[in-house]
Structure formats: C-alpha cells, structure tokens
C-alpha positions as CSV (number, residue, x, y, z in Angstrom):
1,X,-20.9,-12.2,5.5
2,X,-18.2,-14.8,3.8
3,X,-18.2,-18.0,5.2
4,X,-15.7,-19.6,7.5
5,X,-13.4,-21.2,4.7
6,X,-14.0,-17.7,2.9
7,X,-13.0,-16.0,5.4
8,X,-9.7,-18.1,6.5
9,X,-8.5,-17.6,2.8
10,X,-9.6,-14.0,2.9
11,X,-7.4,-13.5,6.2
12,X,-4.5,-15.0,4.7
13,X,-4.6,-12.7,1.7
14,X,-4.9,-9.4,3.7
15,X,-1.8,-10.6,6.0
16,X,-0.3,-11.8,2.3
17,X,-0.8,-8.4,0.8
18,X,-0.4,-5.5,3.5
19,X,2.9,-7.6,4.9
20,X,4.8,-5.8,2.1
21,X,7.4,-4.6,3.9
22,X,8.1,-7.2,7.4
23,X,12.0,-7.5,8.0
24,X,12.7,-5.7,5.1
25,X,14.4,-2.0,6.6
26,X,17.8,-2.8,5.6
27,X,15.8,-2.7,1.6
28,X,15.0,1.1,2.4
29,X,15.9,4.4,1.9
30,X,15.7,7.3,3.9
31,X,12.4,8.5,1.9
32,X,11.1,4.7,2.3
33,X,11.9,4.5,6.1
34,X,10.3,7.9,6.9
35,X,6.7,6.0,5.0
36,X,6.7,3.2,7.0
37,X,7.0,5.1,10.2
38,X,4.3,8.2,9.1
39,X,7.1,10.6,9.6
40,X,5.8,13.7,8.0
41,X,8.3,16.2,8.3
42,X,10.9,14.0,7.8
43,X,9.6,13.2,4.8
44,X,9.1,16.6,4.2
45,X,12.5,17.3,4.0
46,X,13.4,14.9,2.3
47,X,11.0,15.5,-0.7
48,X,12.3,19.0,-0.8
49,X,15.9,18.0,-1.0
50,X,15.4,15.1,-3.3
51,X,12.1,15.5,-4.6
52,X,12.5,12.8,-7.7
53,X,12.9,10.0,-4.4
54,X,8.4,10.5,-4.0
55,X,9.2,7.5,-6.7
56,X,12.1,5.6,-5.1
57,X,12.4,2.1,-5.2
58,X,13.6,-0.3,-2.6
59,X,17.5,-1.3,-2.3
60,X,16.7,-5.1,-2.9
61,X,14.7,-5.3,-6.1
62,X,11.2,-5.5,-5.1
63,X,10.1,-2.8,-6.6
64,X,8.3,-1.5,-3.3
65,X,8.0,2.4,-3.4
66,X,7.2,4.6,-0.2
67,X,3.6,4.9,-1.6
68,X,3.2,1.4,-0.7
69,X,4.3,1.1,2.6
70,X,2.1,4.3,3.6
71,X,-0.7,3.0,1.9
72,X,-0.3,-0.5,2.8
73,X,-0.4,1.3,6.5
74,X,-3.1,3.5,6.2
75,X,-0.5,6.9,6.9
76,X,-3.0,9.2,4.9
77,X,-0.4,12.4,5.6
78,X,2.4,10.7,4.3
79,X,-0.4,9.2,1.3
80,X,-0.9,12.6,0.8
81,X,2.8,14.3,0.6
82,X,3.8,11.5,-1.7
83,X,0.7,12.0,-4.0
84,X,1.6,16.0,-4.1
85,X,5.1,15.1,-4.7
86,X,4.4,12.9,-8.3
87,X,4.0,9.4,-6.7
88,X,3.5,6.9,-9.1
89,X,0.4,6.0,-8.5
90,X,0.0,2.4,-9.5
91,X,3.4,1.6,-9.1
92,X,3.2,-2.5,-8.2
93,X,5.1,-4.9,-6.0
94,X,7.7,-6.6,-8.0
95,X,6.7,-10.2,-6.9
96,X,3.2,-10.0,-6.0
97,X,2.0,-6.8,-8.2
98,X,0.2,-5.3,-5.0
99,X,-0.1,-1.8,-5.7
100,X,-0.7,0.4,-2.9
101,X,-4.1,0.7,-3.7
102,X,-4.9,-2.8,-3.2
103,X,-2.5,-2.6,-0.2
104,X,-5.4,0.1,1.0
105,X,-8.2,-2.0,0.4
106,X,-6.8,-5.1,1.9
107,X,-6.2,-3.5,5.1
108,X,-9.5,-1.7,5.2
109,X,-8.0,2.1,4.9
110,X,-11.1,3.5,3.6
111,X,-9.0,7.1,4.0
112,X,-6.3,5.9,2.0
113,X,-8.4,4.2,-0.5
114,X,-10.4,7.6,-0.9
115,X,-7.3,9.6,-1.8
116,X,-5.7,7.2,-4.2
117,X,-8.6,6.7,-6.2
118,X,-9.3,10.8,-5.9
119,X,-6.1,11.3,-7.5
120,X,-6.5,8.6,-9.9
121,X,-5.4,5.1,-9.4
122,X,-6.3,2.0,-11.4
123,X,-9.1,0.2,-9.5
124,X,-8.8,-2.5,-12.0
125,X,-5.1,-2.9,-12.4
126,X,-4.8,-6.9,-10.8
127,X,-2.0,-8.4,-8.6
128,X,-0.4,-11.2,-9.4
129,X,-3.5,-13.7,-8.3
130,X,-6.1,-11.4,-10.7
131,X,-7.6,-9.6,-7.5
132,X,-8.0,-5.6,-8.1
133,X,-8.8,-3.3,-5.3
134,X,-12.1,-3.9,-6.1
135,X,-12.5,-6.9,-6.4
136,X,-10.8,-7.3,-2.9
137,X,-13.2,-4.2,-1.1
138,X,-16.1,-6.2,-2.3
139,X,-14.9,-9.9,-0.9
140,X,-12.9,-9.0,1.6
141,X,-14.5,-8.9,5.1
142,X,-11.5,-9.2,7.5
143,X,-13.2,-7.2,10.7
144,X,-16.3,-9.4,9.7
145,X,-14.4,-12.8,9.5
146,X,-12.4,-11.8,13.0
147,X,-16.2,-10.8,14.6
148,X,-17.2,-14.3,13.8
C-alpha cells in the first residue's frame, strides 16, 4: 500500500485527471452532453444523425472529446457506442494530455479500462506529467489511500 505522502499526491492526481470536465457544459455539444450524463439513446440518435460528432471536440479548445468524459466517468454503454461509432481512441486532453484511458485508470473503471484497451488504446501514450495508464493502475491506490 503507498504511503501517506504517496497517497495524498496520488489523491490529488486522480481528482486532477478524472475532473476533466467540472463547470465546463456551456464547452459542450449535444453529443458531449449526452456522455457526461450516460444518456444512451440520446446519444444514439445523435450518432445516427451525425455520426462524424463520435469524434467531436469541445466548444472552448480543450480538446475534450465525449470519449473522455464517458471514460473519465466510467459510462461503459456510452464507452461502448462511442467506440462502435469510430471514437478516436487516444484522443488527449489539450492541456493536460489525459486520454480517456488514463481518465479510466485514474478513477478505477476497471470496465472501461477493459474495453478501451480491447479495442486498442495506447497504454503507453503519457499525459502531460509522463504518467501512462499504466503507470497510474500500478501506483495508484485511491480506495486504498481513502481505507487508510
């Protein structure tokens, strides 16, 4: 188990990278909204109307995709539909290069970190600090450091 100072800076780092998306909805689309909020059949629809928007990026330059947000959430339906629909996998955060694998593994979605690296994501593409989603399933503890 990490120690205490491991685990404070371990903490930090999960908040850091899953909080992708706080007080960001008026960034979103209506593909990117439906994500956040596991809406399957709305997103359903809107992947059949528009199905290039499995790929669409966030109104306010970040880069953030719905992938991301599902991911980052652990919505394995929406994961899914996404990944059927030609998500870019390893499609990063402009500013902090969290992909939403890493977003998986930070936030302990074992599901979602199952089907992204079924369908082929990067386990060794880093983030902006060098961390993969490796690197942060083998360090990272959070449920350990919060048991404490």
């Amino acid at each position: 188990m990490p120690s205490g100072g491991l685990c404070a800076r371990l903490v930090v780092f999960a908040v850091m990278s899953v909080g992708v998306h706080a007080n960001e909805s008026e960034c979103w689309t209506d593909i990117h909204a439906a994500a956040q909020e596991d809406d399957t059949e709305r997103l359903a629809v809107l992947l059949s109307e528009y199905p290039d928007d499995a790929n669409a990026e966030d109104r306010c330059g970040a880069q953030i995709r719905p992938l991301l947000l599902a991911a980052s959430s652990g919505f394995s339906a929406v994961v899914e539909a996404l990944i059927s629909a030609g998500a870019t996998l390893d499609a990063a955060h402009a500013h902090n290069g969290i992909t939403p694998l890493i977003a998986a593994a930070a936030a302990g979605h074992i599901g979602v970190v199952k089907l992204l690296i079924d369908a082929g994501a990067d386990l060794d593409r880093p983030e902006a600090r060098n961390w993969t989603a490796l690197s942060v399933s083998t360090s990272l503890a959070p449920l350990a450091c919060l048991l404490r």
